[in-house]
C-alpha positions, 0 to 999 in steps of 0.5 A: 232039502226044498223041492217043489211038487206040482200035483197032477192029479188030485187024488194025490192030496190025501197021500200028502195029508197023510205025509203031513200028518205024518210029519215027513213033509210039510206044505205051504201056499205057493206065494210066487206069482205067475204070469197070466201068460204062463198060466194060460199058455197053450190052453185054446189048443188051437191049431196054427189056422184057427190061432190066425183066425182068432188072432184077425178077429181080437185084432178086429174087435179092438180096433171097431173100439177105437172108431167114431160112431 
């Protein structure tokens, strides 16, 4: 059988070591690669107001670059 375990917290990892010692489990690396944008998703927590916000400001910011100085 193959499930895949996200710890949550890291006071968890000696409990698996101890598995995996034990040999009852066995851990490998996650080789999967996951999107940037599923990664860090949700992490401003922003309000919808201030997402706006700081949506008008990259917009803004991205096109001072594209003007003639």
């Amino acid at each position: 059988m193959e499930y895949t375990v996200n710890v949550i917290n890291a006071d968890a990892m000696p409990l698996l070591n101890d598995m995996v010692k034990m040999q009852f489990i066995r851990m490998r690396p996650n080789t999967a690669k996951q999107k940037l944008s599923e990664k860090f998703a949700g992490a401003l927590h922003l309000s919808d107001k201030e997402y706006d916000d700081f949506h008008n400001y990259l917009k803004n910011s991205r096109n001072e670059w594209e003007r003639n100085i």
